[in-house]
C-alpha positions in Angstrom: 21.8 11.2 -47.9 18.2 11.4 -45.8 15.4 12.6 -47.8 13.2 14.6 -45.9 9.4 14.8 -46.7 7.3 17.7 -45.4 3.6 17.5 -45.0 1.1 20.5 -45.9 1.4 22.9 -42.6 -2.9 23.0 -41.8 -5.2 26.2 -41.1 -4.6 26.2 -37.2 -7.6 28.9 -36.9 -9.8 26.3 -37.7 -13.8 26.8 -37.6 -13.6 28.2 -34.0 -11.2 30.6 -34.3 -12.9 32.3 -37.3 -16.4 32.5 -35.9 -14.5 34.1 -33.0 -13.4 36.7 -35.5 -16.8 36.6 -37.2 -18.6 37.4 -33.7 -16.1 40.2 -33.1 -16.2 42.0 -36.5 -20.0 41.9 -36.5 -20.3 43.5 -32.7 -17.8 45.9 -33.9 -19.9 46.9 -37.0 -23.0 46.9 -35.2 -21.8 49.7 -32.9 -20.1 51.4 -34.9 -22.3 51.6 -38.0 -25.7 51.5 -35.3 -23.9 54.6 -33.3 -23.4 56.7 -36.9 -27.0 55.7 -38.1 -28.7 56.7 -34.4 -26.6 60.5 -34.9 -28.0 60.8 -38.4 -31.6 60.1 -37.1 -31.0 62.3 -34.1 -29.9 65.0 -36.5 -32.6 64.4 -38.9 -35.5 64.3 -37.0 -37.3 66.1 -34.4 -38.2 69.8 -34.1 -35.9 72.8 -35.9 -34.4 75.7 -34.6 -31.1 77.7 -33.9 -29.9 77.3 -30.2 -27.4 80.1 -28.7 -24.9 78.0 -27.1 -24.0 79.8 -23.5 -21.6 77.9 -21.8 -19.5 74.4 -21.8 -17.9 72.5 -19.5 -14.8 70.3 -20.0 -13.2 67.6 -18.5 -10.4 65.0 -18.8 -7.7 65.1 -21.6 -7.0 63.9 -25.1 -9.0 60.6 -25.9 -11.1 61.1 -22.5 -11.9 64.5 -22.6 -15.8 65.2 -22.6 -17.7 68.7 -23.4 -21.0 69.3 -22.0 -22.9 72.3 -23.5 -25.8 74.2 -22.3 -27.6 76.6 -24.9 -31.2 78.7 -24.9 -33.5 78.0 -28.3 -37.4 78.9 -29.1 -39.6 76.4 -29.3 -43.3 76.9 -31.0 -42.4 80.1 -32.4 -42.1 83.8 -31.9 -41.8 84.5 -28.2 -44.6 87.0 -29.3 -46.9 84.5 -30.4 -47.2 81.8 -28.2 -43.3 80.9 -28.2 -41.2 79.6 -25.4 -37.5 79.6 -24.4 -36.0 75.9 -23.8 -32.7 75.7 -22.1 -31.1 72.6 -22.2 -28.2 70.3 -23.5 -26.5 71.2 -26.6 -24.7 67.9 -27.9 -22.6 68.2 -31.1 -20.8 71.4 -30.6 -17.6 72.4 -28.3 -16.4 74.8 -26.3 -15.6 77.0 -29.6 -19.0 77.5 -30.4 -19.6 79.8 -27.0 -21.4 82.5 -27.4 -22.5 81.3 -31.0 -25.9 80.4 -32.8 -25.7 77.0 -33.9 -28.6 74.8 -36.2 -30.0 72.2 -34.4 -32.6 69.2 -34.3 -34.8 69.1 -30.9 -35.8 66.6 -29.3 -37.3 66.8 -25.7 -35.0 68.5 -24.1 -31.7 68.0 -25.9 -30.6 69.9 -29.4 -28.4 68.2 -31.6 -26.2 70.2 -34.0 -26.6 69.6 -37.6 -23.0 68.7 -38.4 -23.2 65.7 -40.5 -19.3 64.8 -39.9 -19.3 62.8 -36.8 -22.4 60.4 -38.1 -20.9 59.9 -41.5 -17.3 59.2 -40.3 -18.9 56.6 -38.1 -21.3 54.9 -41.2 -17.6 54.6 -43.3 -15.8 52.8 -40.3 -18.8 50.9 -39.8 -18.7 49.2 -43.2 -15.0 48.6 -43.7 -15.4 45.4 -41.0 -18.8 45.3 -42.6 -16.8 44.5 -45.8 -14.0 42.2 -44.4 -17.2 40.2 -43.0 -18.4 39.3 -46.0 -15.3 38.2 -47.4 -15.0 36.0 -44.5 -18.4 34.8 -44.6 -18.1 34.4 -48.5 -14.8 31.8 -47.5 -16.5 29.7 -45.2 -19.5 28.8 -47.5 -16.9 28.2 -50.1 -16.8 24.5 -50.7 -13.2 23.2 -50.3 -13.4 21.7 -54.2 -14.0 24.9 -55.1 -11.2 26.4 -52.9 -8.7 23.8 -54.6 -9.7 25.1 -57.9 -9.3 28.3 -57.1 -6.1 27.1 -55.9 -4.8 25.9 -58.7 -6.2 28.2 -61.2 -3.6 30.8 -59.6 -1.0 28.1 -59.9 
């Protein structure tokens, strides 16, 4: 009868292949996580108001579709008292809010709705690789001693 010996199967990733990873996940959180914080500073700062939304414009489908919205808002306030009527882009609102009166955040000559949904759904997906990078970063400045004891201590 042969006896057969098998040697430990190695970590084909290697050092290369998980920096790769590493590189990836942290563009990926910086996008995501630096487009949800830019929307929450957009809609945080910048001149008050209420815009009417007049009209929107759609095009493409599903995944690509894309809604530009114009609306009318005050600016300095009361017409009456030194006031003036902005019209310009309305981002954050769709072509449901027609004919509507929406709360926004100014700035130059774009208002920005106030829904906070968009911004925070982008901060959460923005820290889940955010998360699985510090795990991985956490592994690789593990010392392999301390890897084999973890090893066995689950043994």
């Amino acid at each position: 009868m042969a006896v057969t010996t098998s040697t430990p199967r190695r970590n084909r990733t290697g050092i290369g292949g998980t920096l790769f990873v590493t590189i990836v996940m942290l563009a990926l959180t910086a996008g995501v996580l630096g487009g949800g914080i830019f929307l929450l500073v957009q809609r945080a700062t910048g001149t008050r108001t209420q815009a009417h939304i007049s009209s929107c414009d759609a095009s493409g489908a599903g995944k690509y579709r894309r809604v530009h919205c114009e609306g009318t808002w005050t600016i300095g306030g009361a017409l009456t008292r030194g006031g003036h009527v902005v019209v310009g882009t309305v981002d954050g609102v769709d072509i449901g809010d027609v004919g509507k009166t929406v709360d926004v955040t100014v700035r130059g000559d774009t208002a920005y709705s106030r829904s906070l949904v968009l911004p925070i759904v982008l901060v959460v997906l923005g820290l889940l690789p955010l998360a699985a990078l510090v795990l991985i970063v956490r592994n690789l400045i593990r010392s392999p001693a301390r890897r084999e004891l973890a090893r066995s201590a689950g043994d």
